[in-house]
GUMARMI-463372 format. One record per residue (C-alpha): chain; residue in three letters; residue number from 1; x, y, z. Coordinates in nm, 3 decimals, decimal comma, padded with zeros to 5 digits. Layout:
<chain=A resn=ALA resi=NUM px=X py=Y pz=Z>
...
***
This chain:
<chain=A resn=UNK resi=1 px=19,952 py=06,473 pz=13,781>
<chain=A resn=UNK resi=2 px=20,373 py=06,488 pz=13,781>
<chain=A resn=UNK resi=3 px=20,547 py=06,586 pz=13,511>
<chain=A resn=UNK resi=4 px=20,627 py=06,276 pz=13,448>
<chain=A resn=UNK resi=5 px=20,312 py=06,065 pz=13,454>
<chain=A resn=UNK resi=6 px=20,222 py=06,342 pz=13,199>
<chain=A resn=UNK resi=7 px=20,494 py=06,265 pz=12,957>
<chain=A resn=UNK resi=8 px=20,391 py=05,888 pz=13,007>
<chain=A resn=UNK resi=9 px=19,988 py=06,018 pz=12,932>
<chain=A resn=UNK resi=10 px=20,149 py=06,172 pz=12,598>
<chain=A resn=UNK resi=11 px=20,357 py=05,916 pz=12,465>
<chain=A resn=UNK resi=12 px=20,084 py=05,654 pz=12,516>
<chain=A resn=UNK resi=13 px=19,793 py=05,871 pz=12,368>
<chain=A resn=UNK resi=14 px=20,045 py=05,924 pz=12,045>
<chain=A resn=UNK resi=15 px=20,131 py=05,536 pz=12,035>
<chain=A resn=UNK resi=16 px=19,728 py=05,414 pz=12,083>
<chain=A resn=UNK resi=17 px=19,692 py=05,677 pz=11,781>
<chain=A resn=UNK resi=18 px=19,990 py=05,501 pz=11,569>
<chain=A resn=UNK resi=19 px=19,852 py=05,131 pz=11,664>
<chain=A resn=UNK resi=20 px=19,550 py=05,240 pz=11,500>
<chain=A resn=UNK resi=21 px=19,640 py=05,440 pz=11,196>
<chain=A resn=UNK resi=22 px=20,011 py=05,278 pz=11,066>
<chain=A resn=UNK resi=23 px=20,084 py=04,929 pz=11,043>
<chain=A resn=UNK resi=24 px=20,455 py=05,021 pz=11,192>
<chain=A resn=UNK resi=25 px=20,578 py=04,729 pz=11,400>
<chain=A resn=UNK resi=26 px=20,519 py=04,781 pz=11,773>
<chain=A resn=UNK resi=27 px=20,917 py=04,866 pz=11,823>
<chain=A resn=UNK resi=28 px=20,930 py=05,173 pz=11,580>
<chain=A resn=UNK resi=29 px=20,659 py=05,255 pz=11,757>
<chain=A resn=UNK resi=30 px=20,738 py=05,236 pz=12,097>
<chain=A resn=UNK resi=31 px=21,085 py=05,431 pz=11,988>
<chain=A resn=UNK resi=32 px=20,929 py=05,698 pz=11,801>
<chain=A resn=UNK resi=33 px=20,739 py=05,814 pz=12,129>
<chain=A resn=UNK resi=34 px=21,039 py=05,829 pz=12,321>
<chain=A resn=UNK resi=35 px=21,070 py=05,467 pz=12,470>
<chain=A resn=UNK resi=36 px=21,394 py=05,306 pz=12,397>
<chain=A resn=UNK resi=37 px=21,337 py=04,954 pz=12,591>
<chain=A resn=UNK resi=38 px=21,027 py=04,831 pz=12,438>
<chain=A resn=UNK resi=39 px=20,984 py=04,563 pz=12,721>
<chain=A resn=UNK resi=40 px=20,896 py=04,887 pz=12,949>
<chain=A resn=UNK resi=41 px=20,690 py=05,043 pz=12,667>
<chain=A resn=UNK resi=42 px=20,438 py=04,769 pz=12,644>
<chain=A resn=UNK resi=43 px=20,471 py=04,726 pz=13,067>
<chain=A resn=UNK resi=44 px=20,374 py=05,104 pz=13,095>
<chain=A resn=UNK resi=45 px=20,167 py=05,085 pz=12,778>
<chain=A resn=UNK resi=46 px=19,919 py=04,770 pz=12,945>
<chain=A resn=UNK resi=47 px=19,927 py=04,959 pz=13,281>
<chain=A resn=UNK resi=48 px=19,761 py=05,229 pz=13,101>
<chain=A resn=UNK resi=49 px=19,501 py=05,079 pz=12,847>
<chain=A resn=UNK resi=50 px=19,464 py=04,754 pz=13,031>
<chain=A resn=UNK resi=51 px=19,602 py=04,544 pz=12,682>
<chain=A resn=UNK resi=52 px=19,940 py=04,488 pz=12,500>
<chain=A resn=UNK resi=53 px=19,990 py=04,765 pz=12,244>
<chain=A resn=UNK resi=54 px=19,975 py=04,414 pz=12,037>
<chain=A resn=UNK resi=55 px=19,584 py=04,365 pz=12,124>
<chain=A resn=UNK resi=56 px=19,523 py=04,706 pz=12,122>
<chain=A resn=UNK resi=57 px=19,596 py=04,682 pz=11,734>
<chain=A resn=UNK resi=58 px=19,405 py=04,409 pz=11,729>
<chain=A resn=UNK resi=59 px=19,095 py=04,576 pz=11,879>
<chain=A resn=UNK resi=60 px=19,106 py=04,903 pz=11,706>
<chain=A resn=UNK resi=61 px=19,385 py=04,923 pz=11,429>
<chain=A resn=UNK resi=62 px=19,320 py=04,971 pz=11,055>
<chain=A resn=UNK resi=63 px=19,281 py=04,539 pz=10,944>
<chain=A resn=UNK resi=64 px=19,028 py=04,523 pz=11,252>
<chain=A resn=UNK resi=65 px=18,800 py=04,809 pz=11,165>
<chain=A resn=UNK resi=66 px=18,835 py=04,663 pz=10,794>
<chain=A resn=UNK resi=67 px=18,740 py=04,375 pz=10,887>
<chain=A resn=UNK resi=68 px=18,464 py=04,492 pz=11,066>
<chain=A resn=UNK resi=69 px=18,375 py=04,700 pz=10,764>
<chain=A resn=UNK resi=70 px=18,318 py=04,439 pz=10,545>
<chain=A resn=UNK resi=71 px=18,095 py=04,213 pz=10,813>
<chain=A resn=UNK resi=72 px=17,916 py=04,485 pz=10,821>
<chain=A resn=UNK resi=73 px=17,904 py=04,492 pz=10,393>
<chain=A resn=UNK resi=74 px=17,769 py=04,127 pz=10,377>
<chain=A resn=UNK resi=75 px=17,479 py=04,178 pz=10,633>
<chain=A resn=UNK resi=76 px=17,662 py=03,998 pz=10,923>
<chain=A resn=UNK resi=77 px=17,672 py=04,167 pz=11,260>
<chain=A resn=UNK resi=78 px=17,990 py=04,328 pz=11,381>
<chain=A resn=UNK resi=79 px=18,187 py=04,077 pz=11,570>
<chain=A resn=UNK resi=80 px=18,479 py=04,239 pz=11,870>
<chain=A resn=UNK resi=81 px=18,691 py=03,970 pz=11,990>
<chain=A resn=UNK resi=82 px=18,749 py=03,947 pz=12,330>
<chain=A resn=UNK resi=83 px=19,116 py=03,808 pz=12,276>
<chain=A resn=UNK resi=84 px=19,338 py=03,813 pz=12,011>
<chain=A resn=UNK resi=85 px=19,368 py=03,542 pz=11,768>
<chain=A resn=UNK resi=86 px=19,750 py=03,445 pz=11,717>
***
């Protein structure tokens, strides 16, 4: 691994961890890592999870385990989406 693809690993591991904890829009985000052009955040940031930093909150942020929480709560089985709703 370069130097650089292990800044990249960084930054991305801190940014999946911010998707899923904050509710920070995906632009603080992407700067507070170190990415200034968010277009080449989310680029680099799909090459490495395989989904927009958008879906990935959508998948695994706070609101989606929540939600999940509560089907959960009423008896109904867990339900992951397989794409975002929008």
């Amino acid at each position: 691994m370069t130097a650089t693809e292990y800044i990249q690993a960084a930054r991305i591991a801190k940014a999946r961890e911010l998707l899923e904890l904050t509710n920070e829009p995906v632009a603080q985000i992407s700067r507070g890592v170190g990415y200034l052009d968010v277009s080449n955040f989310r680029r680099l940031f799909q090459r490495a999870t395989g989904v927009t930093p958008s879906e990935y909150r959508s998948r695994f942020g706070i609101a989606a385990r929540a939600g999940r929480q509560e089907d959960l709560s009423a008896g109904q089985p867990a339900r992951i989406r397989s794409t975002p709703s929008r």
